[in-house]
C-alpha positions as CSV (number, residue, x, y, z in Angstrom):
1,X,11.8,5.2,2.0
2,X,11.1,8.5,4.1
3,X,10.1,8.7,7.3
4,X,10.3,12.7,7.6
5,X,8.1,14.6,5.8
6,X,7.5,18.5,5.2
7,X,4.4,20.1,6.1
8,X,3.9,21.2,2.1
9,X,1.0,19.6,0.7
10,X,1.5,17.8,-2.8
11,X,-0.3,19.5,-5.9
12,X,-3.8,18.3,-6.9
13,X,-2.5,17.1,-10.0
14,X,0.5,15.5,-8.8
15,X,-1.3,13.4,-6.3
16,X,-3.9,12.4,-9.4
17,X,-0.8,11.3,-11.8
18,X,0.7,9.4,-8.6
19,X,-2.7,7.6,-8.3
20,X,-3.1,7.1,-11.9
21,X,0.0,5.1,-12.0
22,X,-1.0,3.0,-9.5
23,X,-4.2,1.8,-10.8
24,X,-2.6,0.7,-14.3
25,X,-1.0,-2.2,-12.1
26,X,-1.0,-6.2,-14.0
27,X,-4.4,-7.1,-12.5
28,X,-5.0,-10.9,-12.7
29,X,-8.2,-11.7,-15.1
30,X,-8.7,-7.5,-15.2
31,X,-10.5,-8.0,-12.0
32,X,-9.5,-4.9,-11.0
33,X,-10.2,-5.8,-7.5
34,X,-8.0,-3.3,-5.5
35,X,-8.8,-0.1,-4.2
36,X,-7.2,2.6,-2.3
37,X,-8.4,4.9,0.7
38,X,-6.3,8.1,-0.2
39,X,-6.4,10.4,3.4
40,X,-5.4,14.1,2.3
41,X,-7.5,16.4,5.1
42,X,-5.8,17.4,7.8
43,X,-8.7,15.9,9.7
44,X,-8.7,12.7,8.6
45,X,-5.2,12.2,8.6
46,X,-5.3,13.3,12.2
47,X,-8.2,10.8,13.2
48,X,-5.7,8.1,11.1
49,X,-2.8,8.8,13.4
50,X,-4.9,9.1,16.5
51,X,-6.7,5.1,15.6
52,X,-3.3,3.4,14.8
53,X,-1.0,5.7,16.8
54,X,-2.6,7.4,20.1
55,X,-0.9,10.1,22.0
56,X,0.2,8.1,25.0
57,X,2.7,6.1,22.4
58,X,4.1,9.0,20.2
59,X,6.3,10.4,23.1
60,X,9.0,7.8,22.0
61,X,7.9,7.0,18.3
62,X,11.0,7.5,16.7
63,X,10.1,8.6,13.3
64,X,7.7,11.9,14.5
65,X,8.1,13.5,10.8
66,X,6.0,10.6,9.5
67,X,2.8,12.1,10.9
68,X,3.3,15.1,8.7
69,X,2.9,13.4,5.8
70,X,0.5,14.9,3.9
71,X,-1.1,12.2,1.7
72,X,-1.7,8.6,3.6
73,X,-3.0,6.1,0.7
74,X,-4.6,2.6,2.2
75,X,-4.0,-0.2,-0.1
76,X,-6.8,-2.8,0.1
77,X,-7.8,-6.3,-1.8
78,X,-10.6,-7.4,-2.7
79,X,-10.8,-11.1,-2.6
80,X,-14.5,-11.5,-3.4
81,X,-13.5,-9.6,-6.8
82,X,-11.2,-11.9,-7.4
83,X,-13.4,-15.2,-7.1
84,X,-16.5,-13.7,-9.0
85,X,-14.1,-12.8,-12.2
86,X,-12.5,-16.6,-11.9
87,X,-16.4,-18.1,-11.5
88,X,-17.1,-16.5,-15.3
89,X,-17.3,-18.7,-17.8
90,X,-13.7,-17.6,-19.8
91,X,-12.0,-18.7,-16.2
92,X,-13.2,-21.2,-15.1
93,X,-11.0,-23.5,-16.7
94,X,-7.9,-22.4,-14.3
95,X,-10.1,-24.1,-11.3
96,X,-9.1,-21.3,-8.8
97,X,-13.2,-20.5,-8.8
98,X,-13.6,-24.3,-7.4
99,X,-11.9,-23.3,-4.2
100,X,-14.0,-22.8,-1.3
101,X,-13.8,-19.3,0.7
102,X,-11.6,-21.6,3.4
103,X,-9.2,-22.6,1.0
104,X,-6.4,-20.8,-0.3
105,X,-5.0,-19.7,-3.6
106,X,-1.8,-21.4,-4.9
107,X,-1.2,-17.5,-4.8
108,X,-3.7,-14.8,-3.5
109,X,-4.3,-12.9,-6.9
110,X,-5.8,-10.0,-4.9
111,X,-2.5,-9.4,-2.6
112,X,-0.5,-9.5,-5.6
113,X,-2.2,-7.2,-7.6
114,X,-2.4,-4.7,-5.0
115,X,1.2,-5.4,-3.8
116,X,1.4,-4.4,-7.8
117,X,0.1,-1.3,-7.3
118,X,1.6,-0.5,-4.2
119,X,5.0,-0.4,-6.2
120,X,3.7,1.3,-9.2
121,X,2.7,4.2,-6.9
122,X,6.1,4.3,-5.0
123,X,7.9,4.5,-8.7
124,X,5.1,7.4,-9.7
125,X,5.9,9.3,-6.4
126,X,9.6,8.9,-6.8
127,X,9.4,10.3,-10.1
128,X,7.2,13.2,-8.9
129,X,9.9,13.7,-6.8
130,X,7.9,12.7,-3.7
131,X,9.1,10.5,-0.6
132,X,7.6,7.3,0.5
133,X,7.2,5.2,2.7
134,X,5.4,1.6,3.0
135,X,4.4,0.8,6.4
136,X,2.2,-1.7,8.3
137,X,-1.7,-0.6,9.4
138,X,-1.3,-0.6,12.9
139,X,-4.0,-0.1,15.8
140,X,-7.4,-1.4,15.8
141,X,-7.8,-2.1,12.0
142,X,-11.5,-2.5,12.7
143,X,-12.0,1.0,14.1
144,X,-10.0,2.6,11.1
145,X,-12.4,0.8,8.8
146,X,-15.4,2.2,10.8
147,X,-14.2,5.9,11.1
148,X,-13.6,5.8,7.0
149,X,-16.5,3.6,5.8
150,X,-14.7,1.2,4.6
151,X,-16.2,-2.3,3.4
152,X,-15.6,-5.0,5.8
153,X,-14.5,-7.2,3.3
154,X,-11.5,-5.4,1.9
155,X,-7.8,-6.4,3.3
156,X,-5.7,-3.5,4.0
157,X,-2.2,-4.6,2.6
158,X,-0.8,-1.5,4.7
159,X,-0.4,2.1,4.7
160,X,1.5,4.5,2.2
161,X,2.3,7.9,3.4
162,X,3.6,10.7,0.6
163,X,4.9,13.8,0.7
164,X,7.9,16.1,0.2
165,X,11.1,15.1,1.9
166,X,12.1,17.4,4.9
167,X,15.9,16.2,4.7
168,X,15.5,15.7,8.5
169,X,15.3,11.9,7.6
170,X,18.3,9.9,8.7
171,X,19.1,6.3,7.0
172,X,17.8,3.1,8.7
173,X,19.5,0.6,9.8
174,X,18.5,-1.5,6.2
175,X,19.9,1.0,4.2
176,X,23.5,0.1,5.1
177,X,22.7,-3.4,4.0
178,X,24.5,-4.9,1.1
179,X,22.4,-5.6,-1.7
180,X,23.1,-9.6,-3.0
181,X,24.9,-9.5,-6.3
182,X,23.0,-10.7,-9.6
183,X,24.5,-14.1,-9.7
184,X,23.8,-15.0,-5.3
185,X,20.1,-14.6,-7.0
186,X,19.6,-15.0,-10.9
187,X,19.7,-18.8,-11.6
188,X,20.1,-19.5,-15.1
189,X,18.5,-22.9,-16.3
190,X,19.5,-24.5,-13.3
191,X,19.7,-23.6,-10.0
């Protein structure tokens, strides 16, 4: 992940191949129900920072390279997408559809399948030789929502900001972790 990003913008039809990528993500039943609120003007991005990050807190935000990222990309679900394509007729066998709107999923097809396509598009940007970085939506979420027109009823999953590495980016602390070796985590027909 980077967190310090050069003020270069990232080509028109690098940004489209990145995005590409990310929509070809497994989708449970093809519903298709993700979407993504791609911020690229300087404007925007700038109202972005200034809902979820106001000037009184950046003074001691450690990571002040992020805001020059020059693509942020909002990942959100759409769980009604979701329960329409599992109340047609070919799904309703798997009796997800019979679960009321208070009721959860076994799993939340419409967090995975964005979560899906969250990863696609950090592979696509690594092999466009972009940096990355996942991050939480923070701030009022509500008044982000307003300021883009965005649907109520979409669930941000979080925030992906892309651009070219300024090398001014030093390692987190999770990047001296260990990773667990295959056999700590691969179980092999028994646990």
């Amino acid at each position: 992940m980077v967190r310090s990003f050069a003020d270069a913008p990232i080509g028109g039809s690098v940004l489209k191949r990145v995005l590409d990528v990310a929509r070809r993500a497994p989708s449970a039943g093809n519903a298709q129900g993700s979407e993504l609120l791609v911020l690229t003007d300087p404007v925007a991005r700038a109202r972005f920072w200034n809902l979820t990050l106001p000037l009184e807190r950046r003074g001691d935000f450690a990571w002040p390279g992020l805001l020059r990222a020059p693509a942020l990309v909002l990942p959100l679900a759409d769980e009604a997408a979701y329960r329409a394509r599992y109340a047609e007729p070919d799904k309703a066998g798997s009796g997800l559809a019979a679960l009321g709107l208070d009721e959860s999923w076994p799993v939340p097809y419409w967090l995975t399948d964005t979560a899906f396509g969250v990863m696609l598009l950090l592979l696509a940007a690594e092999a466009e030789d972009l940096g990355a970085l996942f991050f939480v939506l923070g701030g009022d979420e509500r008044a982000v929502f307003e300021a883009f027109g965005v649907p109520e009823h979409l669930r941000p999953i979080g925030v992906v900001a892309l651009g070219h590495p300024d090398g001014e980016d030093p390692p987190g602390r999770s990047a001296s972790r260990a990773r667990r070796p295959v056999p700590d985590l691969v179980h092999h027909d028994h646990w």
